[in-house]
C-alpha positions, 0 to 999 in steps of 0.5 A: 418336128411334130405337130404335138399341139393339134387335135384336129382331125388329119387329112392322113390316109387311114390305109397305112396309117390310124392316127395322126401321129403315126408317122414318125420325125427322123429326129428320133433316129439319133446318133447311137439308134440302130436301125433298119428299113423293114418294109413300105407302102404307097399312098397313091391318093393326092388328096392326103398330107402327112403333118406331123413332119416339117415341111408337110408332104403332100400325096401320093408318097412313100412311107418306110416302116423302119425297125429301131433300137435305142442305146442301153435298150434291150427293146426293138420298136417299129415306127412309120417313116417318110421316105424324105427324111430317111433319105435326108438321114442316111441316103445309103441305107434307102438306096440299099433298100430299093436296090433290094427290091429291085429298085424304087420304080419297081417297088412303089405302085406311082407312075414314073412322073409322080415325084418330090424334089429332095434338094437342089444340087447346083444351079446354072444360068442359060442363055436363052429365056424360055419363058421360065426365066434364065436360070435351072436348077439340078434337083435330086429326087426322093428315093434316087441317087444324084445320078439321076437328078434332072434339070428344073427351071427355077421358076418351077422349083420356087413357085411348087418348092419354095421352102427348097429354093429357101433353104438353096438361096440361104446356102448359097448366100452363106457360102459367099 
C-alpha cells in the first residue's frame, strides 16, 4: 500500500529511482493488466529503504521496471517494481525473466548471501536445541524458485522477519 500521506523526504536511492513514489505497489497489476518484466537495477547500498510498499524493504535489493497495459487502454506505461511483490504476483513470470538473463545471481550485482526471505514453506521441529530453539523454518527466497529454499532457525526469521513469522503463525492457526 502507498504511503500517500508523507512528505517527508525518503531514504530512497536517487540512483534508480527521483522520487519517493517511484516505486510502484503490485496492487496496480490487477486481474486484466497485461504486463511484462522489461529490465531491472540493483541498489547495492544498505543504508536505502523503499516506503511506499507495505512491509517496507530495506536495502540492497532489486527493482523490475515492468511495462503495463490496462483493459480498454490503448496507452503502455512503465512503472518501477519491487522484486517481492512481483514474485509475490506471478512467480513464473520473475522466474522467466532471470532464466533469460541467465539466472538472478548472474544478473543482479549482490553478493551471493545478501538475501530477503520471501515466505515460509513448512516448519519442522529438531530434536537438539542449538542454541536457537527447536523448531526451523523452510524459507523461499526473493527472485528463486521453491527448490532452492533453505532451512532457518526460527528464532532467526522471528527476530529479522517478524511480519513473516506473523503471517506463518496466522496461517498455521487458521488452518487448524
Amino acid at each position: 500500500m502507498p504511503n500517500n500521506n508523507t512528505d517527508e523526504s525518503a531514504i530512497v536511492s536517487q540512483t534508480i529511482t527521483q522520487k519517493i513514489r517511484d516505486v510502484s505497489p503490485a496492487s496496480i497489476l490487477e486481474d486484466g493488466v497485461e504486463w511484462k518484466i522489461i529490465d531491472h537495477e540493483t541498489e547495492t547500498r544498505d543504508d536505502v529503504e523503499i516506503i511506499t510498499v507495505e512491509p517496507n524493504i530495506q536495502g540492497p535489493y532489486v527493482l523490475l521496471r515492468v511495462q503495463l497495459k490496462k483493459p480498454d487502454s490503448r496507452h503502455t506505461l512503465v512503472h518501477w517494481f519491487a522484486e517481492r511483490d512481483i514474485h509475490l504476483k506471478n512467480e513464473q513470470k520473475l522466474l522467466s525473466y532471470w532464466q533469460k538473463h541467465r539466472g538472478r545471481q548472474n544478473a543482479v550485482e549482490l553478493p551471493s548471501d545478501v538475501v530477503h526471505l520471501l515466505r515460509i514453506i513448512k516448519e519442522k521441529d529438531v530434536k537438539k536445541d542449538e542454541g536457537y530453539g527447536k523448531k526451523k523454518f523452510l524459507m523461499q527466497f526473493v527472485g528463486c524458485s521453491k527448490s532452492e529454499a533453505q532451512w532457518w532457525w526460527a528464532s532467526t526469521v522471528k527476530e529479522a522477519y517478524i511480519e513473516l513469522y506473523e503471517e506463518w503463525v496466522h496461517r498455521a492457526s487458521g488452518s487448524n
